[in-house]
C-alpha positions in Angstrom: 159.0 65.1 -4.3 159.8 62.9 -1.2 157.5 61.9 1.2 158.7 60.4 4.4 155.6 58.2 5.6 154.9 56.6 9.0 151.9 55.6 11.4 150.6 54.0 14.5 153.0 55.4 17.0 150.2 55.1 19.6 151.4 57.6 22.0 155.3 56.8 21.8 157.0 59.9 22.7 159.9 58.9 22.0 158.8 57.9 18.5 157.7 60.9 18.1 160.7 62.7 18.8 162.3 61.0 16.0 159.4 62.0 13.4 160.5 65.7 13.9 163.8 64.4 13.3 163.2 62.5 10.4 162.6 65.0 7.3 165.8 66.6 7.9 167.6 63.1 8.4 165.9 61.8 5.1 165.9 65.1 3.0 161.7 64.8 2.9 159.7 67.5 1.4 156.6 65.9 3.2 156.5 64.3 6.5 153.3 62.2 7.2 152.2 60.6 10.5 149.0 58.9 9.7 147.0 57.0 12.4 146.5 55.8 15.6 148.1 58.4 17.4 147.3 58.1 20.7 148.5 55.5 23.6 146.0 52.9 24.9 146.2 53.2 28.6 146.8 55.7 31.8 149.9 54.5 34.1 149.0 55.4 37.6 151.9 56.3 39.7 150.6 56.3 43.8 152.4 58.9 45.8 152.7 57.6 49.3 153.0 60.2 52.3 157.1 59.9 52.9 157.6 60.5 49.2 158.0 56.9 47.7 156.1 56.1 44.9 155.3 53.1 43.3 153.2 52.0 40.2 152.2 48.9 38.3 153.4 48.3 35.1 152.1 44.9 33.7 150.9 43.7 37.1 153.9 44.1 38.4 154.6 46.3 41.5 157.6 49.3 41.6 159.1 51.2 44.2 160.8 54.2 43.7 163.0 55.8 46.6 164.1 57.9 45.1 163.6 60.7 42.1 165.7 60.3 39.8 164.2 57.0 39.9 160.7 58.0 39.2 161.9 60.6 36.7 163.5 57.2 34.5 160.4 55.4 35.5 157.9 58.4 33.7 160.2 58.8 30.6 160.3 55.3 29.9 156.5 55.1 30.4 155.6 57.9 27.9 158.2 55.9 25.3 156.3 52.9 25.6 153.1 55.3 25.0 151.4 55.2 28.0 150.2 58.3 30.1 152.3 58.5 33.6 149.8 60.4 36.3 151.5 60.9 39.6 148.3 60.1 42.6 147.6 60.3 45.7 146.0 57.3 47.1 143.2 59.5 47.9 143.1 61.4 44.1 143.3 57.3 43.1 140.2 56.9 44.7 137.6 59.3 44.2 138.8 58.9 40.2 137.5 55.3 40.6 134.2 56.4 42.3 133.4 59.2 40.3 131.1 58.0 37.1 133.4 59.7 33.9 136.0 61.1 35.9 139.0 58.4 34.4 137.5 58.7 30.8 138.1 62.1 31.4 141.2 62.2 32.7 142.3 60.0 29.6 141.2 62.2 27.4 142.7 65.1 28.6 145.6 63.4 29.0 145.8 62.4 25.6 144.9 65.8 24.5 147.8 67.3 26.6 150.2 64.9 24.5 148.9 65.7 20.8 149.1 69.7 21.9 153.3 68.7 22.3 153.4 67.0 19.5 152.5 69.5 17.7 154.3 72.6 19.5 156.9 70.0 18.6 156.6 69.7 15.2 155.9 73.4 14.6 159.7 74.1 16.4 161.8 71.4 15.0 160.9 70.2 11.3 162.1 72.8 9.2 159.5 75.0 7.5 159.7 74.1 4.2 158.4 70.7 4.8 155.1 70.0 4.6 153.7 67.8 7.8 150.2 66.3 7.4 148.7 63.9 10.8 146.0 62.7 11.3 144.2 59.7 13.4 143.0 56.4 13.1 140.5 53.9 14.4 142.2 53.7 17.5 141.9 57.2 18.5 139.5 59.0 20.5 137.6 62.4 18.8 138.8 64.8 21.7 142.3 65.0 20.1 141.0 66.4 16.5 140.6 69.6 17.3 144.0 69.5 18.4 145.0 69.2 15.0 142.7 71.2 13.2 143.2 74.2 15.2 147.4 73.9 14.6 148.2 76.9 12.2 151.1 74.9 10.6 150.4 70.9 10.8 147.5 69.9 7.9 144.4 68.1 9.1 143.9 66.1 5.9 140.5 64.3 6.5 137.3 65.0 4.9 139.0 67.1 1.9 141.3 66.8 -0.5 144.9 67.8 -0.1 147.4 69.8 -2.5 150.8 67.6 -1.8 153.0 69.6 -3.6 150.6 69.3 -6.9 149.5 65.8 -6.0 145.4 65.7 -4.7 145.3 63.8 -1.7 142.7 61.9 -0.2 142.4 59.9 3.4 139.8 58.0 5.6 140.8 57.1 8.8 138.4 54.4 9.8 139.0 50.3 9.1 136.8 47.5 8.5 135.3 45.7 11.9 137.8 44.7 14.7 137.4 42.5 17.9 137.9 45.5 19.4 135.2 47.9 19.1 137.1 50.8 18.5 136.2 54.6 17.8 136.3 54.7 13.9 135.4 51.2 12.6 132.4 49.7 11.0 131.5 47.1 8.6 132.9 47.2 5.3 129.7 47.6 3.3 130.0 51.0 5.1 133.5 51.5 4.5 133.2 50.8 1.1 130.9 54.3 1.2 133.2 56.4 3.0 135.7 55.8 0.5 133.3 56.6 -2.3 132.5 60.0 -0.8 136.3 60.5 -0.5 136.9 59.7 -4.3 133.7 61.8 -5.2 135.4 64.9 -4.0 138.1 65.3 -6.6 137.3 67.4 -9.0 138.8 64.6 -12.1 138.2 61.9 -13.6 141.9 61.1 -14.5 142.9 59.2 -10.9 147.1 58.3 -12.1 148.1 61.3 -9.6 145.8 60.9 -6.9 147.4 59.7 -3.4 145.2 57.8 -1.0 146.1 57.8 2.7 144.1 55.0 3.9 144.4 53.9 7.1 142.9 50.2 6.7 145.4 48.4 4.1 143.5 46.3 1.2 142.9 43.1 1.9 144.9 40.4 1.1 147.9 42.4 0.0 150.3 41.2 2.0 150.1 44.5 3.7 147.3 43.2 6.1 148.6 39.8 7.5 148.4 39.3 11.2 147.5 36.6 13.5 144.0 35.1 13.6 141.8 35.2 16.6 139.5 32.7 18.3 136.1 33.3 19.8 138.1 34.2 22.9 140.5 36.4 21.0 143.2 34.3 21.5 145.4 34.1 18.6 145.3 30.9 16.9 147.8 28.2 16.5 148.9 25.4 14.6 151.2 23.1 16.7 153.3 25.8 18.1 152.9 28.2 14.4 150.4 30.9 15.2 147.8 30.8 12.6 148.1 34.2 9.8 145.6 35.7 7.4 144.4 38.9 6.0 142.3 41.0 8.2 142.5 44.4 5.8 139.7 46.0 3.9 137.6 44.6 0.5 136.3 47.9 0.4 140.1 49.4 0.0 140.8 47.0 -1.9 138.0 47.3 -4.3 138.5 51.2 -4.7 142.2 50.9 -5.5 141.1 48.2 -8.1 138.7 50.3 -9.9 140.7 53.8 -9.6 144.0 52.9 -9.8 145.7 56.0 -8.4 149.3 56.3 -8.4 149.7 55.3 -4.7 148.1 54.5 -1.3 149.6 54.9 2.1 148.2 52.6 4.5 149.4 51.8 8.6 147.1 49.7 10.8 148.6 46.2 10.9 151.9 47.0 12.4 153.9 43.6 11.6 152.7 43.6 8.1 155.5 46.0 6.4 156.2 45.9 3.2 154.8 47.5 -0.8 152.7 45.6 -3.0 151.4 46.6 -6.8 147.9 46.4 -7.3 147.4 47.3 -11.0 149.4 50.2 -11.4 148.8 51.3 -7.9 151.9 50.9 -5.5 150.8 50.1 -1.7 152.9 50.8 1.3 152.2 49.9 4.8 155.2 51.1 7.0 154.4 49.2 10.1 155.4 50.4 13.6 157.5 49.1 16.6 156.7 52.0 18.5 157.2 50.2 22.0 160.4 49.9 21.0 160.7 52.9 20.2 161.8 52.6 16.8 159.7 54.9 13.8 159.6 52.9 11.0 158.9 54.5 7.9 158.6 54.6 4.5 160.5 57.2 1.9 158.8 58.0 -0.9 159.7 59.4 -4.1 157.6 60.4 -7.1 159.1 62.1 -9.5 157.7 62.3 -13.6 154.2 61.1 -12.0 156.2 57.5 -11.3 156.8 56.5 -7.6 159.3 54.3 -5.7 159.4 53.1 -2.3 161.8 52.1 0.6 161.8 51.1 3.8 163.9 53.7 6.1 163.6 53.6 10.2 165.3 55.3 12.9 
C-alpha cells in the first residue's frame, strides 16, 4: 500500500489542484489531506462605479483597469489561500455595520471552497484511490459537514478507519497556541481525546494501527518552530531567531505507550522531516502552500513494515 500524505494547505487552491494530481503522479493507493484546510482571511476587492477595481493586499493598494487584470489578481489570491469577494463600496459597508454579517460571509465563503475541493476530488483522482480529509485546529466547524455529506471523500474523525486493512485513527485538535484557535486546548485535555481515540479499536495488539494526528509529538524534531515573546514576536538571539518544540506531550506520550506502526502529523509547517519513536515512524510533511508548492510525504507499508520519503510537486 502507498499512501501519499500532506496537510495544512490553508485554502491554497492552487495546492489543491495539485493534491488531485498527486496519486496518479505518485502511483498512491491512498491520498490524505489532513488539516487546516481552510485560508485565514477574506480579500475584499472594491468595485468602483466606471469599473476599476482595486484591493489591498498586505496594506498595499491595487488598481486594476482592466479585466484581465482583475481575473490574474483573483487567481493569484485564491493560490495564496485567501477568499477574493468582488464589493461595492456600498456592500463594503453595510458588511462592516452589520453585527455577524463578515463572520458570515467567511464562513460561507470557506464553505463554497471545501464544496470544490471536493467536486474536485470526486472528478479527477482516479476511483480506485482512497482519499481521506479532514481539518485541523485552524479550521472553522461550518466546513465539516461539507465533508461528511461527500458520498466518495472519507470523514475520518471520531472513528476508526479501514485503510486498506490498516485501522486508522485521527484527532484534529493541538495543544494551546497564542492563537486561540477553533480546536485547541490544554494538553491535559488532549492527552484525553487521544485516549478516547485509542479506546475505540477493537485490539489490543497496536503494531498496525495508523494515527493521523494533527499536533506532532513534542520534541521530535517534527515540532520545531520559532519561539514567541509576550508580544508574540518571535524571539532572537543576535540576529538567530530563537527555536524550540511547541508539539504535543500528550502525542507524544501515546505513541510512547502504544507504539503503532506510524503517525502522520502536519501543523508546524517548517518542521519536515520523519523521526522513530520506539518502533513508531513519525512524519510531518510540512507545507509551503503560499508558494504554492504541496509538499508531501509517500508512504509505503508493505509486510506490516513502513518507509517514508519526502515527494512535493
Amino acid at each position: 500500500m502507498r499512501i501519499f500524505l500532506a496537510a495544512d494547505p490553508h485554502g491554497s487552491q492552487q495546492t489543491w489542484e495539485k493534491m488531485c494530481r498527486a496519486p496518479k503522479v505518485f502511483k498512491a493507493d491512498v491520498a490524505m489531506m489532513c488539516g487546516d484546510l481552510t485560508g485565514k482571511a477574506i480579500m475584499p476587492i472594491i468595485q468602483e462605479k466606471d469599473d476599476r477595481w482595486y484591493a489591498q493586499p498586505h496594506g498595499s493598494k491595487k488598481t486594476f483597469k482592466k479585466q484581465k487584470d482583475l481575473e490574474h489578481f483573483i487567481k493569484f489570491t485564491k493560490d495564496e489561500g485567501y477568499y477574493p469577494k468582488i464589493l461595492t463600496p456600498e456592500e463594503l459597508a453595510k458588511l462592516r455595520e452589520t453585527p455577524g454579517a463578515i463572520t458570515k460571509l467567511f464562513q460561507d465563503l470557506m464553505v463554497e471552497r471545501i464544496q470544490l475541493w471536493m467536486d474536485m476530488a470526486n472528478e479527477k483522482i482516479p476511483e480506485d484511490v482512497m482519499v481521506v480529509v479532514n481539518p485541523g485546529n485552524d479550521d472553522d466547524y461550518s466546513i465539516d459537514a461539507v465533508i461528511k455529506n461527500d458520498p466518495r471523500v472519507i470523514y475520518p474523525l471520531q472513528k476508526v478507519v479501514d485503510v486498506r486493512g490498516y485501522p486508522m485513527i485521527s484527532c484534529e485538535w493541538v495543544n494551546s497556541t497564542p492563537w486561540n484557535t477553533h480546536r485547541e486546548c490544554p494538553d491535559d485535555e488532549l492527552m484525553e481525546k487521544l485516549e478516547a481515540e485509542f479506546a475505540r479499536l477493537e485490539t489490543n495488539d497496536y503494531s498496525r494501527v495508523l494515527c493521523n494526528f494533527h499536533d506532532p509529538p513534542f520534541n521530535s524534531g517534527l515540532d520545531t518552530a520559532p519561539a514567541l515573546d509576550e508580544e508574540f514576536k518571535i524571539k532572537k538571539s543576535g540576529a538567530m531567531e530563537v527555536l524550540g518544540p511547541v508539539g504535543s506531550k500528550s502525542v507524544r506520550a501515546v505513541i510512547e505507550k502504544y507504539q503503532p506502526l506510524l503517525g502522520m502529523h502536519g501543523h508546524i509547517h517548517e518542521s519536515v522531516g520523519y523521526r522513530e519513536i520506539g518502533r513508531t515512524l513519525c512524519v510531518n510533511p510540512g507545507s509551503e502552500y503560499r508558494e504554492g508548492i504541496l509538499k508531501g510525504f509517500l508512504i509505503t507499508i508493505e509486510d506490516d513494515k513502513v518507509q517514508a520519503g519526502r515527494v512535493e510537486l
